[in-house]
C-alpha positions as CSV (number, residue, x, y, z in Angstrom):
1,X,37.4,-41.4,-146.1
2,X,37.8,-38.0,-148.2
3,X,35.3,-37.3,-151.0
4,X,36.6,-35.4,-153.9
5,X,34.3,-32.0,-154.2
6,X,35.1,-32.4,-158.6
7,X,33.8,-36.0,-158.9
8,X,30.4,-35.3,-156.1
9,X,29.7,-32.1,-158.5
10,X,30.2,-34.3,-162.0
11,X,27.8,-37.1,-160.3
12,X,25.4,-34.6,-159.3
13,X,25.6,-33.1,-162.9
14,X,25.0,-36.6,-164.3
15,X,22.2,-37.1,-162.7
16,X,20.5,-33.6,-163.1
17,X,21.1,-33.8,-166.9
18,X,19.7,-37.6,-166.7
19,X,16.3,-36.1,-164.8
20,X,16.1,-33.3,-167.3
21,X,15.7,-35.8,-170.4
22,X,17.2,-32.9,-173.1
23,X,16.6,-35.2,-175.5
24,X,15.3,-38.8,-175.9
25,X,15.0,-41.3,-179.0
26,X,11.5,-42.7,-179.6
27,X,9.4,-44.7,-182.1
28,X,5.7,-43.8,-183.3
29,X,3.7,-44.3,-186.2
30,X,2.8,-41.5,-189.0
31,X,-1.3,-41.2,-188.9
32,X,-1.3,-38.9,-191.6
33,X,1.2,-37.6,-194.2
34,X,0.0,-34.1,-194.7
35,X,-0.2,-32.8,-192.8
36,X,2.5,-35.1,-191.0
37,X,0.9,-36.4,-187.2
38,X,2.3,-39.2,-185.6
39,X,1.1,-41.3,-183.1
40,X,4.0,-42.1,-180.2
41,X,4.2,-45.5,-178.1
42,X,2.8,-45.2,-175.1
43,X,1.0,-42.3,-175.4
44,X,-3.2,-41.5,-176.0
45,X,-2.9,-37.7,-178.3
46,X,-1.2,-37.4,-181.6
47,X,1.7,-35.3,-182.4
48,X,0.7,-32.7,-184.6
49,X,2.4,-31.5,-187.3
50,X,3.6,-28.2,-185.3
51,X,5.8,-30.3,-183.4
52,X,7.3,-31.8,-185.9
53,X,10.6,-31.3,-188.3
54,X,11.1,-34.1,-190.9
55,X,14.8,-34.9,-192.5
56,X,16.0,-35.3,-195.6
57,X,15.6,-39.5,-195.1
58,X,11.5,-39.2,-194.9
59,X,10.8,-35.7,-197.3
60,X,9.4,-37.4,-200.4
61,X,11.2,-35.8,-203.7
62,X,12.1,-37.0,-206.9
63,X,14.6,-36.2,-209.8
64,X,13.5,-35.4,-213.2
65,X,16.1,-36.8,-215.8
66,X,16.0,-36.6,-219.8
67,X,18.1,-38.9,-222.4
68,X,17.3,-40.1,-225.7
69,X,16.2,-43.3,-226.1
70,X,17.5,-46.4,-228.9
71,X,15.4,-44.2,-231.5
72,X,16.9,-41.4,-230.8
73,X,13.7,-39.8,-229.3
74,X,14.4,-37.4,-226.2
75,X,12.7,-39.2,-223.3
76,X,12.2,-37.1,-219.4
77,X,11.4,-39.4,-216.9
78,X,10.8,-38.7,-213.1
79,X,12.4,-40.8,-210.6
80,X,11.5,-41.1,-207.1
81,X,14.5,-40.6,-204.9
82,X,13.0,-40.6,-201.4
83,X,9.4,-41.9,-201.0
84,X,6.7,-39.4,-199.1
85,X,5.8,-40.9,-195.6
86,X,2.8,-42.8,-195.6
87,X,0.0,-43.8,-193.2
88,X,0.7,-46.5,-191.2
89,X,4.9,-46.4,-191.5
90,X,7.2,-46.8,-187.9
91,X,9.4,-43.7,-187.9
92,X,12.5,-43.2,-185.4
93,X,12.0,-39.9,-183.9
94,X,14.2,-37.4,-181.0
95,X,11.9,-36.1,-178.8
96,X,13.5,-32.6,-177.6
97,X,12.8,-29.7,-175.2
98,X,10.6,-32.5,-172.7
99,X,8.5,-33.4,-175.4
100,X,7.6,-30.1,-177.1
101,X,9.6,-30.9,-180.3
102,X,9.9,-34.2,-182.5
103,X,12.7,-34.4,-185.0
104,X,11.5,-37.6,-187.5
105,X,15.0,-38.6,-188.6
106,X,14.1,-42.1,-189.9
107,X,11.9,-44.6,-191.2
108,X,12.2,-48.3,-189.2
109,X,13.3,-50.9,-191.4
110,X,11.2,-53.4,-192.2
C-alpha cells in the first residue's frame, strides 16, 4: 500500500500545530478592574494586568450628548455605552503565545 509523502507531511503538520496550542479560547473571572487581573479556570496565580489586552466589548466609555429639553433649557447628559469590567464578571478570553498573552474579547452572558 503507497503512502502519499503530501498528506504524511499535512498530518504531521496538523498535529505539530495542535501540540503547539498558538492560541486557545478560555474563561476566567476579573478579580480586579484596575488594574484589570483575572483569575483563569483551572489555574492557582492570577493574570496580571501585563498580560492582558482588553477590546472594545469590555473598555468602559460613555458618550456625552446635549439637547434641549420641553422648556427649552439646553440639557448634557452622559450615557454609558459600554460598562467598565467589574469584580466578580466571567470574561471570554484567547490565551496566545502558550499562555504569555490574554486577549479579553468578551463578557459571558448571563
Amino acid at each position: 500500500m503507497a503512502v502519499d509523502l503530501t498528506t504524511v507531511l499535512q498530518q504531521m503538520i496538523q498535529q505539530t500545530t495542535a501540540g503547539l496550542k498558538p492560541t486557545d479560547l478560555c474563561f476566567g473571572t476579573v478579580l480586579t478592574p484596575a488594574p484589570v487581573s483575572v483569575q483563569l479556570e483551572g489555574t492557582m496565580q492570577p493574570i496580571p494586568a501585563e498580560a492582558i489586552t482588553l477590546t472594545s466589548s469590555v473598555v468602559g466609555r460613555s458618550e456625552t450628548v446635549s439637547a434641549n429639553d420641553t422648556n427649552g433649557d439646553r440639557v448634557t447628559v452622559t450615557v454609558p455605552i459600554v460598562h467598565p469590567l467589574t469584580a466578580g464578571e466571567r470574561v471570554i478570553m484567547l490565551r496566545c503565545n502558550h499562555g504569555q498573552n490574554f486577549l479579553i474579547l468578551s463578557r459571558v452572558p448571563g
